[in-house]
mmCIF file of the N, C-alpha and C atoms, coordinates in Angstrom:
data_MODEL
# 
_entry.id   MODEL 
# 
loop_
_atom_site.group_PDB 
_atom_site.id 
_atom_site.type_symbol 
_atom_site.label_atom_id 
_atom_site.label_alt_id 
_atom_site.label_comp_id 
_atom_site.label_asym_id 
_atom_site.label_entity_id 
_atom_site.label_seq_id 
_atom_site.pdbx_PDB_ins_code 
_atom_site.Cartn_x 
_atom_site.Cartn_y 
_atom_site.Cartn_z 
_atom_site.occupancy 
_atom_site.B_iso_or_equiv 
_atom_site.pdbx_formal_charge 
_atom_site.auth_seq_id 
_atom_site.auth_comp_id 
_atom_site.auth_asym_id 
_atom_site.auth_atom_id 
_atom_site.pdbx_PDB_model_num 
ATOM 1   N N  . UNK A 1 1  ? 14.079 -10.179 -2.529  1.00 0.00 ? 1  UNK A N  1 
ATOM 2   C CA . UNK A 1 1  ? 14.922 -9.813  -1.412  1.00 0.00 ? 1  UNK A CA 1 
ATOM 3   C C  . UNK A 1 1  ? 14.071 -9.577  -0.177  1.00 0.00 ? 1  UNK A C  1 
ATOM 4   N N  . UNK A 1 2  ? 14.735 -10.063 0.714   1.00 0.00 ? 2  UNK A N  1 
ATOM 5   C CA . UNK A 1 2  ? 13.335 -9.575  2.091   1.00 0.00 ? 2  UNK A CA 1 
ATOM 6   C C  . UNK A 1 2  ? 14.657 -8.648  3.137   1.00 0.00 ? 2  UNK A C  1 
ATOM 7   N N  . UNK A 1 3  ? 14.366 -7.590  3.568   1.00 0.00 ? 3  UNK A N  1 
ATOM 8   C CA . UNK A 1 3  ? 14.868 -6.672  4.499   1.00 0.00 ? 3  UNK A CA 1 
ATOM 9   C C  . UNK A 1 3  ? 14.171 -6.637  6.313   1.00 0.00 ? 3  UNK A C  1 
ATOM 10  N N  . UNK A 1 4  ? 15.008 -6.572  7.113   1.00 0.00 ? 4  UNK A N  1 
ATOM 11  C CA . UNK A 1 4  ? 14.291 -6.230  8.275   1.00 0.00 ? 4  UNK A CA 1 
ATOM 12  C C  . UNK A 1 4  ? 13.385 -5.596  8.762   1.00 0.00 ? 4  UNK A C  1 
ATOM 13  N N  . UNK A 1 5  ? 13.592 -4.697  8.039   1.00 0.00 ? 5  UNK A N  1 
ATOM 14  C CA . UNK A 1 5  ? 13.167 -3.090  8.292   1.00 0.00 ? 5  UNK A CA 1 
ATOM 15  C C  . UNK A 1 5  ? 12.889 -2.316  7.192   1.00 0.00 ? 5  UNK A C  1 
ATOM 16  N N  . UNK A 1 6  ? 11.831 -1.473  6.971   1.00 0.00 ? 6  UNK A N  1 
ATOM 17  C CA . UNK A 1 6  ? 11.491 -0.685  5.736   1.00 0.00 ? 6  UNK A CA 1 
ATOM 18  C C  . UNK A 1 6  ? 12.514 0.266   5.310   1.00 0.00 ? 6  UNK A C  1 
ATOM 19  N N  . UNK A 1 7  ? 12.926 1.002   6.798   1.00 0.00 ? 7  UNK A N  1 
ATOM 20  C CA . UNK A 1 7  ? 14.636 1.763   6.720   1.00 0.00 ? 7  UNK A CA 1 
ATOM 21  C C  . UNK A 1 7  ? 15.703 1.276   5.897   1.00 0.00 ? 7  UNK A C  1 
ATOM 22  N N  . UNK A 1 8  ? 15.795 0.050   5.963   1.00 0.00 ? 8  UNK A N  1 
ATOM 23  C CA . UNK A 1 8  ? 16.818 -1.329  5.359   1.00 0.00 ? 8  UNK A CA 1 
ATOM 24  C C  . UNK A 1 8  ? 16.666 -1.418  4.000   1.00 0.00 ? 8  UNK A C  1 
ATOM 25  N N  . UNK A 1 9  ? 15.501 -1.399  3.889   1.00 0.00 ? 9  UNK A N  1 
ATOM 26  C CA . UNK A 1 9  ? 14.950 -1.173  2.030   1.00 0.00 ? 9  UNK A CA 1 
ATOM 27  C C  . UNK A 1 9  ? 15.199 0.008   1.791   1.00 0.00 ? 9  UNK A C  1 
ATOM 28  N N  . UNK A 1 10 ? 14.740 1.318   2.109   1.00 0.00 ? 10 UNK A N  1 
ATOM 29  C CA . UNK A 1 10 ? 15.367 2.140   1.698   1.00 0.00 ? 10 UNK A CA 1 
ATOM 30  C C  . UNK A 1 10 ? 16.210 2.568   1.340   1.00 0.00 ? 10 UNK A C  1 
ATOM 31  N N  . UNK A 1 11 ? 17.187 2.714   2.717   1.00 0.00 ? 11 UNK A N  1 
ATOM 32  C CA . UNK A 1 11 ? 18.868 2.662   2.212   1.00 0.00 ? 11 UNK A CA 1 
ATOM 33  C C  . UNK A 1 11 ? 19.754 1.728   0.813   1.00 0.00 ? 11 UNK A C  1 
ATOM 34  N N  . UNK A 1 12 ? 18.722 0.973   0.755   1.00 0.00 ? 12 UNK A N  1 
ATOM 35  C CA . UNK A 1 12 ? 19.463 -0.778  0.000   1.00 0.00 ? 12 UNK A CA 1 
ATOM 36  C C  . UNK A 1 12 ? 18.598 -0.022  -1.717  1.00 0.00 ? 12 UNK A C  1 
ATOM 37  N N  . UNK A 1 13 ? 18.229 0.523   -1.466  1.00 0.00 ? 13 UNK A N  1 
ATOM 38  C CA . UNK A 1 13 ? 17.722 1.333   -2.616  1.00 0.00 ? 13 UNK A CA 1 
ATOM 39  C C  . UNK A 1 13 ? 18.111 2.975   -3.543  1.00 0.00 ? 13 UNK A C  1 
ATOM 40  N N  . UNK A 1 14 ? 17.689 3.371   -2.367  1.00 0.00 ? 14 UNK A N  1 
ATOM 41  C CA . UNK A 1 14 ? 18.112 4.824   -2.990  1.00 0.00 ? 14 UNK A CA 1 
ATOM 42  C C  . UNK A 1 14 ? 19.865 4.499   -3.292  1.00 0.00 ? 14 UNK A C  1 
ATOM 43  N N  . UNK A 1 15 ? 20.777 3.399   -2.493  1.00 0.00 ? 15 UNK A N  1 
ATOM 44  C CA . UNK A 1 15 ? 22.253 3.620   -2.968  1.00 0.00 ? 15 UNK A CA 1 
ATOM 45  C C  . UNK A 1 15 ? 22.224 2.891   -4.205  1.00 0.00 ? 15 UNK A C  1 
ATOM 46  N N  . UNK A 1 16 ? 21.200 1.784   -4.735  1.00 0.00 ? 16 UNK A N  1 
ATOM 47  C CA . UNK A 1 16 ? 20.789 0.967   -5.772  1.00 0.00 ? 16 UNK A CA 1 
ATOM 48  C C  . UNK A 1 16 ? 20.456 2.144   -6.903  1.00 0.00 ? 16 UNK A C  1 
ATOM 49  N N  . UNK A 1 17 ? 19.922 2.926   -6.486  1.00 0.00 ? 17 UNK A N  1 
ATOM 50  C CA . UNK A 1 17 ? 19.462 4.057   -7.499  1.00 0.00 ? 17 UNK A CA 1 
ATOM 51  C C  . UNK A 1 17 ? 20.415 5.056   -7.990  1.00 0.00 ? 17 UNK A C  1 
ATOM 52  N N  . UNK A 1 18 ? 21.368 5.512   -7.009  1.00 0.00 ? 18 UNK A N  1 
ATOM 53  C CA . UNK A 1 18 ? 22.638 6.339   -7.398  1.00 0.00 ? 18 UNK A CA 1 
ATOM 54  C C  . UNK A 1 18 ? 23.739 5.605   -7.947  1.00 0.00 ? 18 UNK A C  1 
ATOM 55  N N  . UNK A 1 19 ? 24.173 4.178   -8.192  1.00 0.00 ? 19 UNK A N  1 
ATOM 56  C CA . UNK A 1 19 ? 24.654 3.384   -8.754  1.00 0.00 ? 19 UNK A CA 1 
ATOM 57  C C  . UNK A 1 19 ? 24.220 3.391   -10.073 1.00 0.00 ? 19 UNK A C  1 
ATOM 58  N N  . UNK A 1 20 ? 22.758 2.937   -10.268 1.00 0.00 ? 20 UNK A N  1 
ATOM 59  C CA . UNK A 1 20 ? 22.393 2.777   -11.411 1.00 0.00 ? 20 UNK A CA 1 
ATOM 60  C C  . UNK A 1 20 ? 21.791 3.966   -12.125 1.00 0.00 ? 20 UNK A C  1 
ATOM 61  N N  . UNK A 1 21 ? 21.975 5.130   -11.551 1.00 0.00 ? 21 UNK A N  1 
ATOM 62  C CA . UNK A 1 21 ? 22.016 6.387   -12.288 1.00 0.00 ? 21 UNK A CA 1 
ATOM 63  C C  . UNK A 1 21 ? 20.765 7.021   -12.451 1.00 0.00 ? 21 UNK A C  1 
ATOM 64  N N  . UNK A 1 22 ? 19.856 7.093   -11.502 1.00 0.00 ? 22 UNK A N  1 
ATOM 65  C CA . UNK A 1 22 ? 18.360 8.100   -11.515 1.00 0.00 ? 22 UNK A CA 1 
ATOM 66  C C  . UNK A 1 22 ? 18.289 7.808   -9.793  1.00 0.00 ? 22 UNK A C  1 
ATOM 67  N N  . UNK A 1 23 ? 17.149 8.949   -9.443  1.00 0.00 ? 23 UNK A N  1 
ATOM 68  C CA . UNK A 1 23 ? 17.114 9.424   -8.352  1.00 0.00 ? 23 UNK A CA 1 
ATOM 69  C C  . UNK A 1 23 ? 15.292 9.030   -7.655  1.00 0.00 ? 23 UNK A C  1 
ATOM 70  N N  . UNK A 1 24 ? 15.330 8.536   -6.772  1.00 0.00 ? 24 UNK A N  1 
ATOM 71  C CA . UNK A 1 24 ? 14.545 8.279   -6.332  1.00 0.00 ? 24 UNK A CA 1 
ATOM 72  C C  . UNK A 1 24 ? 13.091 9.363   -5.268  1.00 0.00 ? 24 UNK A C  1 
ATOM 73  N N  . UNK A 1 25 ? 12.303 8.714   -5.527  1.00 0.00 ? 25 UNK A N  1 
ATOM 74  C CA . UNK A 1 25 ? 11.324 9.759   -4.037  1.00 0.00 ? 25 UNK A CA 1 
ATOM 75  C C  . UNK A 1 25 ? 10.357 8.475   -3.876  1.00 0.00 ? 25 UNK A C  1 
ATOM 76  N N  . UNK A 1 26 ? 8.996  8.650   -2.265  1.00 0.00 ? 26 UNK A N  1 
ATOM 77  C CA . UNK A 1 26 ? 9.033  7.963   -1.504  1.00 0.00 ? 26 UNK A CA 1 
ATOM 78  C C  . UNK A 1 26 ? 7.530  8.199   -2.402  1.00 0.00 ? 26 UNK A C  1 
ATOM 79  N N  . UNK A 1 27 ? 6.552  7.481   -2.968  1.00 0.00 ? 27 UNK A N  1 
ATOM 80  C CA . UNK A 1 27 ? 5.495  7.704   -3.671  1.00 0.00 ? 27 UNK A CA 1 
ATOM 81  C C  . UNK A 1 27 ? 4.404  7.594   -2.877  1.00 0.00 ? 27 UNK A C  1 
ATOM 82  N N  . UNK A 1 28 ? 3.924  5.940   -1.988  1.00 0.00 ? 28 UNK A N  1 
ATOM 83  C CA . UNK A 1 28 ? 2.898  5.916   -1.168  1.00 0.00 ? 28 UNK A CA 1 
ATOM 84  C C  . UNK A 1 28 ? 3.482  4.901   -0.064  1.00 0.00 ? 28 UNK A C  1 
ATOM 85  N N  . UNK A 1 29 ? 2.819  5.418   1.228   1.00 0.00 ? 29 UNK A N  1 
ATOM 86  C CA . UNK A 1 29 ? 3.465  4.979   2.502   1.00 0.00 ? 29 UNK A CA 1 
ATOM 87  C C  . UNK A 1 29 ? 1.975  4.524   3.305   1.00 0.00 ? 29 UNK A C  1 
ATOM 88  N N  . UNK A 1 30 ? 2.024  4.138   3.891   1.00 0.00 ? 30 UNK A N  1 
ATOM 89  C CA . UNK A 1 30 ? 0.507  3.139   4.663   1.00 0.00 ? 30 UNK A CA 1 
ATOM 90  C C  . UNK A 1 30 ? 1.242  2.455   5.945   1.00 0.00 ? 30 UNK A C  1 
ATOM 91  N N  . UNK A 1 31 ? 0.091  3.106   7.075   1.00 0.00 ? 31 UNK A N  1 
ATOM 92  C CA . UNK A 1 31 ? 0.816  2.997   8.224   1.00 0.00 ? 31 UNK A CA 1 
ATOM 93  C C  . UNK A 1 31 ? -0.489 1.813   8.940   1.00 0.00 ? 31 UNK A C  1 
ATOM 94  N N  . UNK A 1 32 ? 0.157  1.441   10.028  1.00 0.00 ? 32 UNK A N  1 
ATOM 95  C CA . UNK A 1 32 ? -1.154 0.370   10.954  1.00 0.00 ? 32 UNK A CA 1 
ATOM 96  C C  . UNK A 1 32 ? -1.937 1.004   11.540  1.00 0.00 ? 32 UNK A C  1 
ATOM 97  N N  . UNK A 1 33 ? -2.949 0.816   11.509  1.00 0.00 ? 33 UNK A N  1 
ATOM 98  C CA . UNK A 1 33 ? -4.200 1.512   12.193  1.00 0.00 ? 33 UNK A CA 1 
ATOM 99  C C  . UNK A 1 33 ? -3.957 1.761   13.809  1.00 0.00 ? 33 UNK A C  1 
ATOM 100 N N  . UNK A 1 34 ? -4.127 2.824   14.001  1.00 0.00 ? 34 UNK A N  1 
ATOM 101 C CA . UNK A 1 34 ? -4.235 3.397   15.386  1.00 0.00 ? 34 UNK A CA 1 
ATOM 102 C C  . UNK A 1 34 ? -2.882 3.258   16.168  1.00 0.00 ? 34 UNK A C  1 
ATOM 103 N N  . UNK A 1 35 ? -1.624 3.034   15.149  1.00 0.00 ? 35 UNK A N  1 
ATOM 104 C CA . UNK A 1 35 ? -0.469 3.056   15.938  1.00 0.00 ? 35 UNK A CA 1 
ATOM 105 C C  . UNK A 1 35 ? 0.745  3.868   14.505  1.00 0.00 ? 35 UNK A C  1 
ATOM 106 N N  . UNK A 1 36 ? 1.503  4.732   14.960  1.00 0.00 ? 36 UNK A N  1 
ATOM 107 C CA . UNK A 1 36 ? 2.357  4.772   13.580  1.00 0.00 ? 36 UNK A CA 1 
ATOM 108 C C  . UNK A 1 36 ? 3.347  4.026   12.974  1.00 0.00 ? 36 UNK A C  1 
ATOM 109 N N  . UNK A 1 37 ? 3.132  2.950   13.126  1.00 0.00 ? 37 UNK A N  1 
ATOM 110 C CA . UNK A 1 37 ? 3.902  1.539   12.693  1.00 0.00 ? 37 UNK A CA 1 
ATOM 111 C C  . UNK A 1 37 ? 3.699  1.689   11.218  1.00 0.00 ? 37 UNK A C  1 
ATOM 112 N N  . UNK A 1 38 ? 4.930  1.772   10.665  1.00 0.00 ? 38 UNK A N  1 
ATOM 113 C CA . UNK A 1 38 ? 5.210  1.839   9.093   1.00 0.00 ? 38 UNK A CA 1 
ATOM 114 C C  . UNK A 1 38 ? 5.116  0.175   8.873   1.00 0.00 ? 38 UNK A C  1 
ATOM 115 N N  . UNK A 1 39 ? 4.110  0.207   7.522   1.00 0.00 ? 39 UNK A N  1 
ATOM 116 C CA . UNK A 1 39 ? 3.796  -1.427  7.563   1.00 0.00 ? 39 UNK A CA 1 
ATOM 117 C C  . UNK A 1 39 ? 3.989  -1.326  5.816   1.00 0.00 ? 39 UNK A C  1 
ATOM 118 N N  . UNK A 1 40 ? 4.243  -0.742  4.907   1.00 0.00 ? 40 UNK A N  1 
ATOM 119 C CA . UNK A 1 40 ? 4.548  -0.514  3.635   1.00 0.00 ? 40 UNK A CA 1 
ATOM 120 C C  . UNK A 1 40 ? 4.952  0.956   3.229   1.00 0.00 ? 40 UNK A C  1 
ATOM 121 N N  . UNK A 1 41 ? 5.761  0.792   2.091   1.00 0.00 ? 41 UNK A N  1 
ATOM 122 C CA . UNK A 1 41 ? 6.374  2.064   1.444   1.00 0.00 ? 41 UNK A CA 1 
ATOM 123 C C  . UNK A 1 41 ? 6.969  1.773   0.176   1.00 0.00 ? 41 UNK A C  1 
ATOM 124 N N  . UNK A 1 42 ? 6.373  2.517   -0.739  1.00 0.00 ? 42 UNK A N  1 
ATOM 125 C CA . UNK A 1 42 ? 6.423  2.216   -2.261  1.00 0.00 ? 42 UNK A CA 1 
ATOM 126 C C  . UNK A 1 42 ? 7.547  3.541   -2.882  1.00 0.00 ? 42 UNK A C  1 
ATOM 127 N N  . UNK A 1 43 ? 8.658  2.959   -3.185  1.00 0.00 ? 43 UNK A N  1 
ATOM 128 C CA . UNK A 1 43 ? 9.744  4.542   -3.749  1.00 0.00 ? 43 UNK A CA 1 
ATOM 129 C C  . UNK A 1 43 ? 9.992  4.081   -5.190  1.00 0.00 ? 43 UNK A C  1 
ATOM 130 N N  . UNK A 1 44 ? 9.512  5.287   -5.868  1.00 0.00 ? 44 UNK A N  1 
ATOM 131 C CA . UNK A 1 44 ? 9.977  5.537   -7.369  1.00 0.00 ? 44 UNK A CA 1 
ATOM 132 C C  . UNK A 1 44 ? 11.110 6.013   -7.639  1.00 0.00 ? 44 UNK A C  1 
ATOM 133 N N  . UNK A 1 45 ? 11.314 6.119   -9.054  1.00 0.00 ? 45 UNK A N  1 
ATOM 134 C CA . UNK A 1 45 ? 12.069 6.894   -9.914  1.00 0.00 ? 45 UNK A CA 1 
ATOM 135 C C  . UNK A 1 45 ? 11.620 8.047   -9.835  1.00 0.00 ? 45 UNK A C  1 
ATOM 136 N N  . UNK A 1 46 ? 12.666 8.985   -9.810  1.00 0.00 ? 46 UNK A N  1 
ATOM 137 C CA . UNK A 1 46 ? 11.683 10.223  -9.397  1.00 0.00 ? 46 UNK A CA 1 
ATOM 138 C C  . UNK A 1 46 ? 11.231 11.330  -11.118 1.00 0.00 ? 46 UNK A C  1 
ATOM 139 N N  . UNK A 1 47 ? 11.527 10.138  -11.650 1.00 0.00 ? 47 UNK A N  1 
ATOM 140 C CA . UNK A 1 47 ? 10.864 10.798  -13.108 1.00 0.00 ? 47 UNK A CA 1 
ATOM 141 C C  . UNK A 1 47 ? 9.447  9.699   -13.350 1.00 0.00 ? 47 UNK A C  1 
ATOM 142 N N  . UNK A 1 48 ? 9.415  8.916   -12.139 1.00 0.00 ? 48 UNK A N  1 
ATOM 143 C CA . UNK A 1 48 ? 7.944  8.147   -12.786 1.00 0.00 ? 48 UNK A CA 1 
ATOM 144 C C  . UNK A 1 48 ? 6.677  9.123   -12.749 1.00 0.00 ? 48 UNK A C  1 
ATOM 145 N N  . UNK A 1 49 ? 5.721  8.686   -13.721 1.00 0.00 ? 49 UNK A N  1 
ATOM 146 C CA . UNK A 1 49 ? 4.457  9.337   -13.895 1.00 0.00 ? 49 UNK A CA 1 
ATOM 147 C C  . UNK A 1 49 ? 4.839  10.625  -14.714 1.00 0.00 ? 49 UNK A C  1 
ATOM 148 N N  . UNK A 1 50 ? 3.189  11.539  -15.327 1.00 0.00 ? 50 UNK A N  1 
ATOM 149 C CA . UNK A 1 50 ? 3.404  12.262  -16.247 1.00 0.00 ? 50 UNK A CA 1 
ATOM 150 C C  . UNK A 1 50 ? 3.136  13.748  -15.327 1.00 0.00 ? 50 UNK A C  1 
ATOM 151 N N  . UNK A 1 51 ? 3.194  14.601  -16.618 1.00 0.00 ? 51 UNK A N  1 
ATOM 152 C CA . UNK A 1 51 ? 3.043  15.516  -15.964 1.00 0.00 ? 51 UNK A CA 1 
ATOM 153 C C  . UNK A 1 51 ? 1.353  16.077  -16.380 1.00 0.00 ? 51 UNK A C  1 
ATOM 154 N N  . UNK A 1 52 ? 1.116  16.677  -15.131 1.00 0.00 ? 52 UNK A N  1 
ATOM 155 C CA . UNK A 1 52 ? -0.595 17.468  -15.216 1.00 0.00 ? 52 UNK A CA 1 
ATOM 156 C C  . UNK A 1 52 ? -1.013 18.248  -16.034 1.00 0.00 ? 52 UNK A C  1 
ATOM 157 N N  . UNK A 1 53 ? -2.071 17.778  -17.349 1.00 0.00 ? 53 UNK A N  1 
ATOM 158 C CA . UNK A 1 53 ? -1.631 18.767  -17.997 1.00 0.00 ? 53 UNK A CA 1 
ATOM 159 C C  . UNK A 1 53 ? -2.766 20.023  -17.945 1.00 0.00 ? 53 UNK A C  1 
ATOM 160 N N  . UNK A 1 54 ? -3.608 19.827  -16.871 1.00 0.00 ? 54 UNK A N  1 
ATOM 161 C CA . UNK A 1 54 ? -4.480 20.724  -16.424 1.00 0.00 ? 54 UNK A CA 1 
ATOM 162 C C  . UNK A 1 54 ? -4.095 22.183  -15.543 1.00 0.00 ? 54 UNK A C  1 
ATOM 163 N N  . UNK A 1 55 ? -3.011 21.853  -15.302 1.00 0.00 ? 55 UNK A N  1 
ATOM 164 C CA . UNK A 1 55 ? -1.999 22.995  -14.741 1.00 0.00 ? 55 UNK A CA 1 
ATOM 165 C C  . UNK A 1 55 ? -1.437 23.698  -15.426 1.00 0.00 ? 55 UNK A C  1 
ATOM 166 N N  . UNK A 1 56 ? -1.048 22.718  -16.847 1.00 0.00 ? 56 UNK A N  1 
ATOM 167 C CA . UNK A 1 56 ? -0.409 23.459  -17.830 1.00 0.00 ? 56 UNK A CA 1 
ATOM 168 C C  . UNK A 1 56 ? -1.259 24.480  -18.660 1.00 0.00 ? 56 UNK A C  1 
ATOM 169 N N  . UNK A 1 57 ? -2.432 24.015  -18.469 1.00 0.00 ? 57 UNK A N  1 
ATOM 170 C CA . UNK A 1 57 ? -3.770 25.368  -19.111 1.00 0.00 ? 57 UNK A CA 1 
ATOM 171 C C  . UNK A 1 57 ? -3.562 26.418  -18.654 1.00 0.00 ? 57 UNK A C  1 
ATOM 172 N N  . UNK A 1 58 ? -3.221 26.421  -17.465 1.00 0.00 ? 58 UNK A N  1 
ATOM 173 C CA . UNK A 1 58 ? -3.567 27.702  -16.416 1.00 0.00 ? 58 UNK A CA 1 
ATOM 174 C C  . UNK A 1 58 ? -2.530 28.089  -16.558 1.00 0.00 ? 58 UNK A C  1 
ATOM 175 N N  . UNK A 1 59 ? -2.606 29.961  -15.800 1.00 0.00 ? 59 UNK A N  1 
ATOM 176 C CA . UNK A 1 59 ? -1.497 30.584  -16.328 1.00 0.00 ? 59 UNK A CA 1 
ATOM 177 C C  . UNK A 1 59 ? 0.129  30.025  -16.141 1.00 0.00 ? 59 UNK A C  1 
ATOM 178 N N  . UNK A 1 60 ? 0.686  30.505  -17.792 1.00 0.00 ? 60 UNK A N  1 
ATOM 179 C CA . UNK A 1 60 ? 2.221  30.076  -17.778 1.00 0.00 ? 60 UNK A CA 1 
ATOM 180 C C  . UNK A 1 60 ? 3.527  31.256  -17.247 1.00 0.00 ? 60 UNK A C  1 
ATOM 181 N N  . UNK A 1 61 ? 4.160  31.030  -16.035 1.00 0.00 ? 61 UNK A N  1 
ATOM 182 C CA . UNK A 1 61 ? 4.922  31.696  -15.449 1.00 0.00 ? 61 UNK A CA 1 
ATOM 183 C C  . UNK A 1 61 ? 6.171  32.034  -16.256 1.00 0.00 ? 61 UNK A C  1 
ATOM 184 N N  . UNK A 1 62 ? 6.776  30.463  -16.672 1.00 0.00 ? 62 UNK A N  1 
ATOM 185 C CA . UNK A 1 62 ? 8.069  30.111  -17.500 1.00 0.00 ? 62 UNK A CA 1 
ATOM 186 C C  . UNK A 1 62 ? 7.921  28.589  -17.979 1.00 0.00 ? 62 UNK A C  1 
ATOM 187 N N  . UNK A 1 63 ? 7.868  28.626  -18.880 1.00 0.00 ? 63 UNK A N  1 
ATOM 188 C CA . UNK A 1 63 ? 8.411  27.525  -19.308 1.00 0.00 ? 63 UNK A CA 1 
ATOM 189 C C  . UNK A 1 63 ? 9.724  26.505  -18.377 1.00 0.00 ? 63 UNK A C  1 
ATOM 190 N N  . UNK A 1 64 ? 9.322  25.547  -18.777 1.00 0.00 ? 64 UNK A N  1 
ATOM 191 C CA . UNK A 1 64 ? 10.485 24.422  -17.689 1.00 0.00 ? 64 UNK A CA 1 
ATOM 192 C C  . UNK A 1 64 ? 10.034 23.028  -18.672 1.00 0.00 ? 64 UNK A C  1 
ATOM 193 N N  . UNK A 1 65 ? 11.525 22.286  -18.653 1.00 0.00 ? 65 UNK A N  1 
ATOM 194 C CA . UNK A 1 65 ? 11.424 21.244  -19.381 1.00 0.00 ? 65 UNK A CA 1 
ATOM 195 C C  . UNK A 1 65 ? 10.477 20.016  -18.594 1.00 0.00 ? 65 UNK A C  1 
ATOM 196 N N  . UNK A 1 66 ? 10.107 18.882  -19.144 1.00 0.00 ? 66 UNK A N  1 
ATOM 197 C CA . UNK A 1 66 ? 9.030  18.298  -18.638 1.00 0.00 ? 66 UNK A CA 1 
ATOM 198 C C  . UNK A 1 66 ? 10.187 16.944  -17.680 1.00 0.00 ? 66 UNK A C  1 
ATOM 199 N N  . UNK A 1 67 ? 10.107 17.064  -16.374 1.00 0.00 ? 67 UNK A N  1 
ATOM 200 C CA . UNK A 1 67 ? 10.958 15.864  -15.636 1.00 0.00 ? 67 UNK A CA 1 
ATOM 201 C C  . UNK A 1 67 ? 9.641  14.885  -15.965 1.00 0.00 ? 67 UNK A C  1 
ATOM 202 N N  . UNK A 1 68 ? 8.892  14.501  -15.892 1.00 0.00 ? 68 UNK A N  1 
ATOM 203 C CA . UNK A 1 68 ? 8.454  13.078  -15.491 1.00 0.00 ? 68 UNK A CA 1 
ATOM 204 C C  . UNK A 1 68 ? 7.583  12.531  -16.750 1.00 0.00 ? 68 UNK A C  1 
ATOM 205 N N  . UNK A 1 69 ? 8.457  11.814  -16.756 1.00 0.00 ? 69 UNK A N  1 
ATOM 206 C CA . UNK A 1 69 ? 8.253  11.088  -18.209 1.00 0.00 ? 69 UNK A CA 1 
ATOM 207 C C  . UNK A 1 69 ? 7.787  9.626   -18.207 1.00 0.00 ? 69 UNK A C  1 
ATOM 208 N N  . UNK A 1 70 ? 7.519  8.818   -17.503 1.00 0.00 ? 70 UNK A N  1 
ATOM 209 C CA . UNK A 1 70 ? 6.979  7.388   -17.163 1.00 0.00 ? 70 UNK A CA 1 
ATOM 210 C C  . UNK A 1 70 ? 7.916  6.570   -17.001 1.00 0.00 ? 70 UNK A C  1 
ATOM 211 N N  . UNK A 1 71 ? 8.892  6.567   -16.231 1.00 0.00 ? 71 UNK A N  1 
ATOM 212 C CA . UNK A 1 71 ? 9.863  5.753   -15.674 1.00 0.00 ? 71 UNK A CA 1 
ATOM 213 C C  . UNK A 1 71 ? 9.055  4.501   -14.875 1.00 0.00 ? 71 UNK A C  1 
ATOM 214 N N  . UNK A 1 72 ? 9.546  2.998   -15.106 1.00 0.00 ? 72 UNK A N  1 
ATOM 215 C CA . UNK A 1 72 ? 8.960  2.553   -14.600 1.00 0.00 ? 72 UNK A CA 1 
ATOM 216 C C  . UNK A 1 72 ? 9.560  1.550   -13.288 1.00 0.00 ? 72 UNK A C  1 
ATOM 217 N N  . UNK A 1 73 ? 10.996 2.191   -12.887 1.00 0.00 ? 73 UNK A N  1 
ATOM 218 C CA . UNK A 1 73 ? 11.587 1.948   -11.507 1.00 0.00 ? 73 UNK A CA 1 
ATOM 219 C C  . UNK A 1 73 ? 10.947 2.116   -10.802 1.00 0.00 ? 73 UNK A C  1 
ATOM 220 N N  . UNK A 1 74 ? 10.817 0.942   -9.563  1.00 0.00 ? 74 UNK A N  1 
ATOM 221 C CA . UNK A 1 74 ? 9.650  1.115   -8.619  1.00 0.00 ? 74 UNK A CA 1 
ATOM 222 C C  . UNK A 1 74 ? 10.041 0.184   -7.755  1.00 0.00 ? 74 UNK A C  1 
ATOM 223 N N  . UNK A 1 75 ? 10.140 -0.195  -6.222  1.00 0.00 ? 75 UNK A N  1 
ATOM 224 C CA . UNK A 1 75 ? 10.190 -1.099  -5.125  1.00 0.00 ? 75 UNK A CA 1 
ATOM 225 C C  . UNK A 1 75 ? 9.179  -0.886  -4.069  1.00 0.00 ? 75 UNK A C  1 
ATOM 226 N N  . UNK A 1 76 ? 8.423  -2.081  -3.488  1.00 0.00 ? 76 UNK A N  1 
ATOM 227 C CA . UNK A 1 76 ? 7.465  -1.698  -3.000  1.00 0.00 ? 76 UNK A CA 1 
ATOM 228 C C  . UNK A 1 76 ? 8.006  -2.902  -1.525  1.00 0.00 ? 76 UNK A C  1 
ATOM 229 N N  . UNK A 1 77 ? 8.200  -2.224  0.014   1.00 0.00 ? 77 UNK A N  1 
ATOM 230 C CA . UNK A 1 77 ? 8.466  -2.175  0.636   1.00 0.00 ? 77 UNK A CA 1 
ATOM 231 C C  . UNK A 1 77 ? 7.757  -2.585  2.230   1.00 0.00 ? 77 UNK A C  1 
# 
């Protein structure tokens, strides 16, 4: 699919994502040098990737179930 605008992908996505039932976030974005011209933008599933488990060493506040489990929904923009 090719879009005008990175905005255009977005929208054409995240409503792609609430259709098909998981929720999206904006993962890595890369702009043009020396101007803020959005020139790529990569949005996941917002359960892609794991969770840290070097955080989980350190002290435990509460327990919480684990969201990110390796989803591998992904559009790169």
């Amino acid at each position: 699919m090719c879009f005008d605008t990175v905005e255009d992908g977005e929208k054409f996505y995240t409503s792609y994502a609430r259709v098909a039932g998981f929720g999206v976030r904006k993962s890595t974005t890369k702009y043009r040098k020396g101007t803020e011209e959005l020139i790529k933008r990569d949005m996941v599933c917002a359960k892609e990737g794991f969770k840290n488990t070097d955080v989980d060493k350190q002290i435990r506040i509460r327990n919480r179930g684990h969201i990110r489990v390796g989803c591998k929904a992904r559009i790169q923009l």
